[in-house]
ROTIGU-749957 format. One record per residue: residue in three letters; x negated, y negated, z of N, C-alpha, C in turn. Coordinates in steps of 0.1 Angstrom, whole numbers, padded with zeros to 4 digits, always signed. Layout:
<seses>
ALAXYZXYZXYZ ...
</seses>
This chain:
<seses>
UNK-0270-3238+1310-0267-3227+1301-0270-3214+1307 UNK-0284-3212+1310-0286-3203+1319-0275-3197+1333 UNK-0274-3205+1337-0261-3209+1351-0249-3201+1345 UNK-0245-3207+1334-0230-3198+1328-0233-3185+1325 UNK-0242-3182+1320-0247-3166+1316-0243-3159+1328 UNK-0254-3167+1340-0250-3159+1351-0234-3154+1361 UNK-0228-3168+1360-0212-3168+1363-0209-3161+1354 UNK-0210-3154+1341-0197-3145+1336-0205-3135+1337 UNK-0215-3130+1343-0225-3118+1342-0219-3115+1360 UNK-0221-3120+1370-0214-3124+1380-0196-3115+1380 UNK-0190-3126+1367-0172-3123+1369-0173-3108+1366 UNK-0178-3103+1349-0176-3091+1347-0183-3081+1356 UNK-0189-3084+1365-0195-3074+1373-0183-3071+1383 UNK-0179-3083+1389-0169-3080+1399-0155-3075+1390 UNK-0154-3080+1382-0142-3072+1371-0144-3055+1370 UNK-0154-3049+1368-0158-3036+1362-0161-3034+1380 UNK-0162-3039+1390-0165-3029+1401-0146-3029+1405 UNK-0139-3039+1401-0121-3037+1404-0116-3026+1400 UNK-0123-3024+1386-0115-3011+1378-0121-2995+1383 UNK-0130-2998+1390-0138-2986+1394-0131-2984+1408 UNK-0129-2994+1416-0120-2989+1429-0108-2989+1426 UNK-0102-2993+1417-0087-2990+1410-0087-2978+1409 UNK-0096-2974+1397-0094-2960+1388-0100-2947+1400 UNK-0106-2948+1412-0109-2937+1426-0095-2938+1431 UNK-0090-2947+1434-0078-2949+1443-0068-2942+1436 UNK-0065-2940+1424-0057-2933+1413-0059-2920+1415 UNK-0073-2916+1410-0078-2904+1410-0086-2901+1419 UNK-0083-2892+1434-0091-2889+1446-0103-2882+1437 UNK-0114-2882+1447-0127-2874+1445-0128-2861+1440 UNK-0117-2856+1449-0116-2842+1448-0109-2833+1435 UNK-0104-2845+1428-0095-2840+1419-0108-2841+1406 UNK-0117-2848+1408-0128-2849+1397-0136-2840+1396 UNK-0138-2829+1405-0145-2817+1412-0140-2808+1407 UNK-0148-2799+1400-0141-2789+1391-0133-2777+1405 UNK-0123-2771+1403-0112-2766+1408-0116-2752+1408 UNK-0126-2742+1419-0131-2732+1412-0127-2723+1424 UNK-0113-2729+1430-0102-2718+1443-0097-2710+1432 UNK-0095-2697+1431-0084-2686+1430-0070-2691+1433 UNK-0066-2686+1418-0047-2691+1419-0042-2680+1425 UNK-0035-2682+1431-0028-2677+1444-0013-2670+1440 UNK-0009-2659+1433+0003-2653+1432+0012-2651+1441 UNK+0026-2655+1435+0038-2653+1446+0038-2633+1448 UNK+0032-2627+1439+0037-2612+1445+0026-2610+1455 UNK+0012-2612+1456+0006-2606+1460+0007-2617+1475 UNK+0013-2627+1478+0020-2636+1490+0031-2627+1493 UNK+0038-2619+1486+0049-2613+1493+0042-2595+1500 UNK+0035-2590+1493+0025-2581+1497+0018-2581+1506 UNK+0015-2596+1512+0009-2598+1523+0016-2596+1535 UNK+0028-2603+1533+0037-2602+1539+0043-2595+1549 UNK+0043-2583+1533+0047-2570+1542+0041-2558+1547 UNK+0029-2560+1544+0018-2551+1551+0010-2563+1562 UNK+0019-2566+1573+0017-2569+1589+0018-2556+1599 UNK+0003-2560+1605-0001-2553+1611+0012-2546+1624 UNK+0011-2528+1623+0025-2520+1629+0024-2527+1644 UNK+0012-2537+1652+0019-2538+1663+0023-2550+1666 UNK+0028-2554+1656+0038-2567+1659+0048-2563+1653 UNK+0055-2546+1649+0067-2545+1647+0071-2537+1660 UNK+0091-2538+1665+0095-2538+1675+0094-2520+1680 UNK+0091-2518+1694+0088-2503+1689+0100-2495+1689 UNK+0103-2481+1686+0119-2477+1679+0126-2470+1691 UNK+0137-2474+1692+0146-2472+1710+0146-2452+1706 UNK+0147-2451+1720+0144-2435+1716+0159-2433+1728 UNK+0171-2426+1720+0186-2427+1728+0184-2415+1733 UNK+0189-2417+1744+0196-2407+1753+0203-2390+1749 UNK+0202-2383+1751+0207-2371+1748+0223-2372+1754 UNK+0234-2372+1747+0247-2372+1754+0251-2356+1764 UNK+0258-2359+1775+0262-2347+1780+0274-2345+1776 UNK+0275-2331+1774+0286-2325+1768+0295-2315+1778 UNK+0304-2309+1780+0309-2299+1789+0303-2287+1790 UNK+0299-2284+1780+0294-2265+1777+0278-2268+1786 UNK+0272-2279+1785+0256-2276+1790+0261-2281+1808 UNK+0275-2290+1809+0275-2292+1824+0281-2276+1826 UNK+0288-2269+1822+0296-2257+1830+0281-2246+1832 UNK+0276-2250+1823+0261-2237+1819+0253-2237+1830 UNK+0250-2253+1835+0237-2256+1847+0244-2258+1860 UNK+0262-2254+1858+0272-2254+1877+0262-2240+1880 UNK+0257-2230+1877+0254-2217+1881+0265-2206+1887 UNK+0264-2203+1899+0273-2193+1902+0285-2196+1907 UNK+0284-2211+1912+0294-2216+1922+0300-2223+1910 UNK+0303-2219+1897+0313-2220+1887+0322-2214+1886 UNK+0320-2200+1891+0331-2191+1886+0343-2192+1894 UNK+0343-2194+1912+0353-2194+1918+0361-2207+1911 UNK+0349-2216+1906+0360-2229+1899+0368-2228+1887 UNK+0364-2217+1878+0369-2217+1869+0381-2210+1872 UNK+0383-2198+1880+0389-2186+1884+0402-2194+1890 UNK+0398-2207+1896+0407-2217+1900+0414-2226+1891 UNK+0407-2234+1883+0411-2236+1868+0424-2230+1861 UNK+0422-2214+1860+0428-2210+1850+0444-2205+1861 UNK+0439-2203+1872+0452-2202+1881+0465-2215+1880 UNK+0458-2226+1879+0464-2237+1877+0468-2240+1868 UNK+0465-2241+1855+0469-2238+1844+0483-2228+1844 UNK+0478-2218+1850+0488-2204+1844+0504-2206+1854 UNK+0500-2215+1868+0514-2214+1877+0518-2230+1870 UNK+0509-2237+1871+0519-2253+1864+0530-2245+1851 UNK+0523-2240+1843+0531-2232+1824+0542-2228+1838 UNK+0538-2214+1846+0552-2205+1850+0559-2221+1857 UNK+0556-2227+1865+0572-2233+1871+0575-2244+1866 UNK+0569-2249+1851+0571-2259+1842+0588-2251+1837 UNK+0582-2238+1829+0595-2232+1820+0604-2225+1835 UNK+0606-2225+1847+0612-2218+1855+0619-2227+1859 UNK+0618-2241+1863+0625-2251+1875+0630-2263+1861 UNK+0635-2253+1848+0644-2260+1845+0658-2260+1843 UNK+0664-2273+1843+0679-2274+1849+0686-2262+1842 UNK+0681-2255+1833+0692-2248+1830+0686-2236+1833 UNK+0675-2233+1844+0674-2221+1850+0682-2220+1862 UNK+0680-2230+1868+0684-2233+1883+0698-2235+1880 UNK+0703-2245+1876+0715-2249+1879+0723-2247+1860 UNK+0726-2237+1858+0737-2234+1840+0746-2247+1843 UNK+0749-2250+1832+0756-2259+1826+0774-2249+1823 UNK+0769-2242+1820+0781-2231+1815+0787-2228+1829 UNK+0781-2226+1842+0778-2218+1850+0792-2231+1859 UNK+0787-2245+1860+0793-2251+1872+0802-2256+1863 UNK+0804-2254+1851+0819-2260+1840+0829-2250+1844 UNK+0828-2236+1844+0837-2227+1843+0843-2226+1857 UNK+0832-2231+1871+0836-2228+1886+0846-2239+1891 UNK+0841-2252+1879+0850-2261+1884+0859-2261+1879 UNK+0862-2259+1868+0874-2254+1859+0883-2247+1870 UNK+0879-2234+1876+0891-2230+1882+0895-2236+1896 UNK+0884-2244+1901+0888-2252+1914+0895-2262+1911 UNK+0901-2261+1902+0913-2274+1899+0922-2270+1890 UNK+0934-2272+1898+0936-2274+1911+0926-2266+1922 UNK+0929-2267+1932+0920-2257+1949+0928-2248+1949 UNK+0945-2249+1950+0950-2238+1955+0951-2225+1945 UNK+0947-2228+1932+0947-2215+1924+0933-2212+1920 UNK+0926-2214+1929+0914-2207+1926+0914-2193+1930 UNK+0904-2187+1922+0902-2174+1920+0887-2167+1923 UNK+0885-2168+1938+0871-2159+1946+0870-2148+1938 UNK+0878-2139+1933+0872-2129+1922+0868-2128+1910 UNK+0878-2140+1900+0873-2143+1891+0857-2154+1887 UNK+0858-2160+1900+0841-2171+1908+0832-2159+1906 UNK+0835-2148+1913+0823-2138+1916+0819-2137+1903 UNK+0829-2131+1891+0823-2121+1877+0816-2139+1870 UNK+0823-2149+1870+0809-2161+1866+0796-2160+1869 UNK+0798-2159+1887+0781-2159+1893+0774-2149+1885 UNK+0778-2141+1882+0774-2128+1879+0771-2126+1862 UNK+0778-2135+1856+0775-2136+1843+0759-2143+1837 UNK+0758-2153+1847+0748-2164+1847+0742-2163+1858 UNK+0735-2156+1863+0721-2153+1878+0714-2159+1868 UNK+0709-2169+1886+0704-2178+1885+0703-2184+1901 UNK+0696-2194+1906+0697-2197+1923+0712-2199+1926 UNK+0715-2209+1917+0730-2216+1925+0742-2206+1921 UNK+0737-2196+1912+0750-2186+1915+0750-2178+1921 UNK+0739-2174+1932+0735-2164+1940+0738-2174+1953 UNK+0737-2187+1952+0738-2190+1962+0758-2196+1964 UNK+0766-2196+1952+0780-2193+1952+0783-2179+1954 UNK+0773-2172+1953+0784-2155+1951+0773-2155+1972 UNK+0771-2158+1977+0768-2158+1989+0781-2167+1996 UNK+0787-2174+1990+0794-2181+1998+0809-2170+2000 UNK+0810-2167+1980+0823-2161+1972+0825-2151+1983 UNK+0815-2141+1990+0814-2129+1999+0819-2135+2013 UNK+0819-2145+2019+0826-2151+2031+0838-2155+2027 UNK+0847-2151+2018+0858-2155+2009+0865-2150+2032 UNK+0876-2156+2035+0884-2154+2047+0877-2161+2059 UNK+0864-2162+2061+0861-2167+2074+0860-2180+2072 UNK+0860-2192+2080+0859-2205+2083+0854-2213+2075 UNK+0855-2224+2068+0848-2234+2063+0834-2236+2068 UNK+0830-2238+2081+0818-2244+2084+0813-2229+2085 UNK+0814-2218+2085+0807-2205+2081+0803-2197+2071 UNK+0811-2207+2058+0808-2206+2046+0799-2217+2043 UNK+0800-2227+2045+0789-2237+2044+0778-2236+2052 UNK+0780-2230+2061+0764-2225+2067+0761-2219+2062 UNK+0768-2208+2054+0758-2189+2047+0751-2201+2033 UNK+0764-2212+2027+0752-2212+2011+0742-2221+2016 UNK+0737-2232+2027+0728-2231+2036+0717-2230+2034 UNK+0717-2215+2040+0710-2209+2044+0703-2198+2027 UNK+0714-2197+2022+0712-2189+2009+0700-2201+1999 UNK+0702-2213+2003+0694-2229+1995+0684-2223+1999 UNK+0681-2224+2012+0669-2224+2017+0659-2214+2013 UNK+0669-2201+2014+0660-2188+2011+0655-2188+1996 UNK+0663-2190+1985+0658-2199+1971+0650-2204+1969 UNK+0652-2218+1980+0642-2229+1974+0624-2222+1984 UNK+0628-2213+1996+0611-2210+1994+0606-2201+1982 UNK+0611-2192+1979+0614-2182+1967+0609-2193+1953 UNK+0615-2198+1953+0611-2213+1941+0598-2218+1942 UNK+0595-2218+1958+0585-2232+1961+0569-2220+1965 UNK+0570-2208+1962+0556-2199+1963+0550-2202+1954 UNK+0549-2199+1944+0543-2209+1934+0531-2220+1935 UNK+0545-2229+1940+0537-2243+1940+0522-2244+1953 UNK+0531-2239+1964+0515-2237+1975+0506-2232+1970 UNK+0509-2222+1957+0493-2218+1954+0480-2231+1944 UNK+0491-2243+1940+0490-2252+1937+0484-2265+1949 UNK+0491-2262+1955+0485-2270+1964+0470-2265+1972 UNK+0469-2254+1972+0453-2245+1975+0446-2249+1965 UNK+0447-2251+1956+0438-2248+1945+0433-2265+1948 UNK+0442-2276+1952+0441-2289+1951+0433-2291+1961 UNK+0433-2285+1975+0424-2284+1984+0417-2277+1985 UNK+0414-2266+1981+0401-2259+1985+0388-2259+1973 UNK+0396-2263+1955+0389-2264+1948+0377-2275+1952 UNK+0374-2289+1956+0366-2299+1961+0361-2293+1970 UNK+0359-2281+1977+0354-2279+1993+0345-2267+1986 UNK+0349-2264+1975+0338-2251+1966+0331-2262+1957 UNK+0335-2272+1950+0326-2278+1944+0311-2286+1954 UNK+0314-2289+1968+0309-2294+1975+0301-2283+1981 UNK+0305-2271+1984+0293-2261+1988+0283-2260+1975 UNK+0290-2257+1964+0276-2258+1951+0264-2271+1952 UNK+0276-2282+1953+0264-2293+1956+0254-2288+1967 UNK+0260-2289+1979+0250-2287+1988+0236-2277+1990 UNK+0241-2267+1983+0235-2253+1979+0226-2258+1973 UNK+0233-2264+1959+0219-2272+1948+0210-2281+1956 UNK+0214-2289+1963+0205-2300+1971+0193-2290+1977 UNK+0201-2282+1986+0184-2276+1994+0178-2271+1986 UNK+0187-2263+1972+0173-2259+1962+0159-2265+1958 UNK+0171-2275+1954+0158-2288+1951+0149-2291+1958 UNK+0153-2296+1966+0142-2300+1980+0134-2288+1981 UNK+0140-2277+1981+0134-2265+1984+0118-2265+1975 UNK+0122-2267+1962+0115-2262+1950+0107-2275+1949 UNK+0106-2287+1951+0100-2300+1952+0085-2300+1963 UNK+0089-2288+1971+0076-2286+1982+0063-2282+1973 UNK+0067-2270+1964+0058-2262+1955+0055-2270+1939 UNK+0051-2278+1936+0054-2286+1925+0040-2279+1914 UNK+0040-2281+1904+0027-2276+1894+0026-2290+1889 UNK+0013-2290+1883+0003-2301+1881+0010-2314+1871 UNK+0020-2305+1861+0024-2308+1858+0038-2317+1851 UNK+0044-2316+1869+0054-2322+1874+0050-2329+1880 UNK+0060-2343+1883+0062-2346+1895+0074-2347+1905 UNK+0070-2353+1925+0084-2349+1929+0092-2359+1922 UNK+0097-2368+1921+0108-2376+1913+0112-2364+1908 UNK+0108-2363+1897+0110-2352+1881+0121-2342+1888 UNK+0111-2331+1898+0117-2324+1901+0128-2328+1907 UNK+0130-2336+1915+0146-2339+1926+0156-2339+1918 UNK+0148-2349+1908+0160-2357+1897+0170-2344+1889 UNK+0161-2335+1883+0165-2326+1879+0177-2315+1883 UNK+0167-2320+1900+0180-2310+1911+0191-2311+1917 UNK+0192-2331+1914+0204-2330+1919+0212-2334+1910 UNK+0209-2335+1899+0214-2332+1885+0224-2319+1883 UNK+0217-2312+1887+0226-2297+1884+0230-2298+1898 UNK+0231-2296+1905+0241-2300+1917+0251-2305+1920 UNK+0251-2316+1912+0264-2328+1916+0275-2323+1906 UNK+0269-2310+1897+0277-2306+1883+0292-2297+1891 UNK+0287-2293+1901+0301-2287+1909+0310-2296+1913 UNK+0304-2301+1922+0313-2309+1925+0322-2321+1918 UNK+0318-2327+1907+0322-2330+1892+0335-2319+1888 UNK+0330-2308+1887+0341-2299+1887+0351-2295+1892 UNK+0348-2295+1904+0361-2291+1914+0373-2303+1915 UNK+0365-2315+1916+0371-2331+1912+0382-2331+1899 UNK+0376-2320+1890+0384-2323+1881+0396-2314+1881 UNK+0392-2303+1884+0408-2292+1890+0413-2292+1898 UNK+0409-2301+1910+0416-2303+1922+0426-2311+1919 UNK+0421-2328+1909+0431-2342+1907+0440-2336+1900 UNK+0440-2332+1889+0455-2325+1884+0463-2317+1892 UNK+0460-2305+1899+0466-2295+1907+0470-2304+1918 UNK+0466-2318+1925+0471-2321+1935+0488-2329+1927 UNK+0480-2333+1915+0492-2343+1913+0503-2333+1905 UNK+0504-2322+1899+0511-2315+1894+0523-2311+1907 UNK+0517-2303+1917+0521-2298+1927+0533-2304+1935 UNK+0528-2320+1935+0533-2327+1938+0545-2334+1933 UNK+0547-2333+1918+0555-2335+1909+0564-2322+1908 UNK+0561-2311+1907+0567-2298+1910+0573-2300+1923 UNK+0572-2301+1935+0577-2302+1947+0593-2310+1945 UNK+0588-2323+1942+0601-2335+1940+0609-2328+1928 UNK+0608-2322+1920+0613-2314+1908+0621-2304+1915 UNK+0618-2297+1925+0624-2284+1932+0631-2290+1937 UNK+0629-2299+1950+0640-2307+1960+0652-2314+1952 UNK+0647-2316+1945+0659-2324+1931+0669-2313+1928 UNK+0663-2308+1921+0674-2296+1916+0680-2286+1927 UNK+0678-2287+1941+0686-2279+1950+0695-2290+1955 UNK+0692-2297+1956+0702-2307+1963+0714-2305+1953 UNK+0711-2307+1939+0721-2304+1930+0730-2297+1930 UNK+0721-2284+1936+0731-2272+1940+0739-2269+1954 UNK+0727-2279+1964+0740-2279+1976+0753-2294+1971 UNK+0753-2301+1962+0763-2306+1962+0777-2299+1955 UNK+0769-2291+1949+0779-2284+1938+0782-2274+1943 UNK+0777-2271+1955+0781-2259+1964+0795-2264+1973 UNK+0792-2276+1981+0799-2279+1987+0811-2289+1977 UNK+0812-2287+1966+0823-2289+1962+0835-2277+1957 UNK+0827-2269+1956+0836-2251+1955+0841-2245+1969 UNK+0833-2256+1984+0836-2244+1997+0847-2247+1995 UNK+0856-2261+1997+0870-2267+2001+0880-2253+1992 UNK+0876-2247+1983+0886-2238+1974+0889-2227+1983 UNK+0880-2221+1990+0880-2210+2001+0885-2213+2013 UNK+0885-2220+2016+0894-2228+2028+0911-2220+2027 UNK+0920-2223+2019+0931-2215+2019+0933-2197+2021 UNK+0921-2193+2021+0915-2173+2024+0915-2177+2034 UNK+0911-2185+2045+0904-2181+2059+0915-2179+2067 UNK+0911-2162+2073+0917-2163+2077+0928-2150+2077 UNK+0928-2147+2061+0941-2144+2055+0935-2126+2044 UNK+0921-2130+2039+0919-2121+2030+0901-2123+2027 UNK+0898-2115+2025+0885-2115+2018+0882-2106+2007 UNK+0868-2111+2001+0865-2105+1991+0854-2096+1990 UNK+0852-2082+1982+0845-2075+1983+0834-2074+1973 UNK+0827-2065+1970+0814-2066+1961+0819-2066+1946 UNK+0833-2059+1949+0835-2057+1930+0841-2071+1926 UNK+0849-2079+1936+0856-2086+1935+0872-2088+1936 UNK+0878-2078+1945+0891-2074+1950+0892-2079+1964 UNK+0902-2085+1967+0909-2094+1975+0915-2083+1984 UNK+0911-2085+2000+0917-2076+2008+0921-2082+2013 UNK+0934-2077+2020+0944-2086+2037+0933-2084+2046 UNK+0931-2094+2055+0930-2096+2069+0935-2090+2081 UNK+0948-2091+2077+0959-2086+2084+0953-2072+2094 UNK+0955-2074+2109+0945-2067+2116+0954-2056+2120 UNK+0970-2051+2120+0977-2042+2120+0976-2036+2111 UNK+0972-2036+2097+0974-2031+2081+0960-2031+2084 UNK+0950-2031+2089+0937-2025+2088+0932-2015+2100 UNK+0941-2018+2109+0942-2006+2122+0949-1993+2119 UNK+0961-1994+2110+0970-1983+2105+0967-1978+2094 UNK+0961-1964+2097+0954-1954+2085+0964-1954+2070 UNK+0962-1943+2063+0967-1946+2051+0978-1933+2054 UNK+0982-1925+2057+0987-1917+2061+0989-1921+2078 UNK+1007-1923+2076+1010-1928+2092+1013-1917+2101 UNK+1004-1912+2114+1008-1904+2119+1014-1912+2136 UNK+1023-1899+2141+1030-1905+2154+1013-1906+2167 UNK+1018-1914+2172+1009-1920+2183+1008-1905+2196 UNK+0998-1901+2201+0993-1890+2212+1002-1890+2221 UNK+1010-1883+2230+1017-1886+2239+1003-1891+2250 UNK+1010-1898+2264+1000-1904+2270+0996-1891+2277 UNK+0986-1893+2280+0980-1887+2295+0983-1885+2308 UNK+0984-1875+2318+0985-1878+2329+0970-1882+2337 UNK+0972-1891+2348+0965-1892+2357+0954-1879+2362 UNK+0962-1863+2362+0955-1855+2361+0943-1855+2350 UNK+0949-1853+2341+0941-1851+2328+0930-1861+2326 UNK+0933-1874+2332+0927-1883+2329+0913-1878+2337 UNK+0916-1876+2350+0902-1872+2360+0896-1864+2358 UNK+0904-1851+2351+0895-1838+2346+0892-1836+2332 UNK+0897-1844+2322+0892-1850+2310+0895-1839+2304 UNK+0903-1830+2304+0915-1819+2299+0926-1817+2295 UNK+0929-1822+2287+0943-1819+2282+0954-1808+2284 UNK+0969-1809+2295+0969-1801+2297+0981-1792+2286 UNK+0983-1777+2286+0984-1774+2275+1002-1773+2279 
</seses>
């Protein structure tokens, strides 16, 4: 009897130690432990957040100063002005031989309608009525027809040599201008390059004497900064002026050729005068004819001759 007391004193012991490692295993230790952390707010977690310390934020880019034209033209110094002086020259002859060398300065429209008109047919053309056209419409190619219209009697290839030569004297007349275009395209880079150079030895110059508060870097950097500003410049009024110039040139050769073809289509009309009659300044047709220009206008009888006497003593005898 004793014995069974003990077996169920025994079971429920091991029963009530089951439910005690049951009921820990359920509920950890810590959770039986009174809870005496500070509850933790989502605002003052986002407050934390954002007051992180300033040197783990990125530090702030500090940009560049842009260059502009007015501070580059300000720091070229003296060796600006022959550039600018060059500038505005180029500007001002491109405008003149833009509005000068066009087709309807050089070559009228009105002008080679009305000349061809009367060279057709050739044989009723009219060297006087040619002349009062040229003359209505000056211009190169009608100065260079009323140079032909004035050889109105002498030879084909002597009329075709005079308008020629009348092209030629035109197209340099035409083409002064432009050379001063082409100067400006070469000598502008050869003044931008003296300013550089000039600036360079400044620098260097000024780099020897430095204050405490410079250094040489600083200073060079500075110097050949404004230095290289000329030559930047001249770069820039030289490239246009070479390429304008150049475009102007082929623009001139174009439009004369135009006029020596249109010249040599009017000589063949004067071909029928040679020879025979020419024309004068007002535009009146004279004979050739070398007896009717030998024989005054009032016909008087011919001297009787001389004798051999008279001839030796240069006396007329009475």
């Amino acid at each position: 009897m004793h014995c069974n007391n003990d077996h169920k004193l025994a079971r429920y012991s091991l029963v009530l130690a089951l439910l005690l490692v049951f009921s820990a295993w359920l509920s950890p230790p810590w959770s039986l432990a009174q809870d005496t952390s500070p509850e933790i707010n989502s605002d003052e977690i986002q407050a934390v957040m954002q007051d992180e310390p300033k040197a783990s934020e990125a530090p702030p880019k500090t940009e560049t100063p842009g260059i502009d034209l007015l501070t580059l033209v300000t720091r070229g110094g003296a060796f600006m002005i022959p550039i600018g002086i060059m500038s505005l020259m180029v500007v001002a002859l491109a405008f003149e031989k833009f509005m000068s060398l066009r087709p309807e300065k050089i070559l009228p429209s009105e002008l080679t309608n009305e000349l061809e008109g009367l060279a057709k047919p050739l044989d009723r053309f009219s060297p006087g009525v040619a002349l009062q056209s040229c003359r209505e419409y000056p211009s190169p190619a009608s100065r260079v027809v009323t140079a032909m219209l004035l050889r109105t009697g002498q030879p084909l290839a002597e009329i075709e040599r005079t308008a020629h030569e009348t092209m030629e004297r035109e197209a340099d007349q035409q083409a002064s201008s432009i050379r001063w275009l082409t100067l400006a395209a070469a000598a502008t880079p050869l003044m931008g390059l003296l300013g550089t150079v000039w600036g360079m030895i400044v620098a260097f110059h000024e780099s020897t004497a430095l204050t405490a508060d410079r250094s040489r870097s600083e200073q060079l950097s500075e110097g050949i900064y404004t230095a290289l500003v000329t030559t930047l410049s001249g770069l820039i009024v030289a490239i246009p002026a070479a390429i304008l110039a150049l475009y102007l040139e082929n623009r001139l050769a174009k439009l004369f050729h135009q006029i020596e073809e249109f010249a040599f289509r009017i000589a063949p009309a004067l071909a029928p005068y040679a020879g025979l009659q020419r024309l004068d300044e007002d535009g009146v047709l004279h004979s050739l004819d070398r007896k009717q220009s030998v024989v005054p206008n009032t016909p008087q009888p011919p001297p009787p001759p001389r004798s051999v006497k008279e001839k030796r003593s240069g006396v007329k005898a009475g």
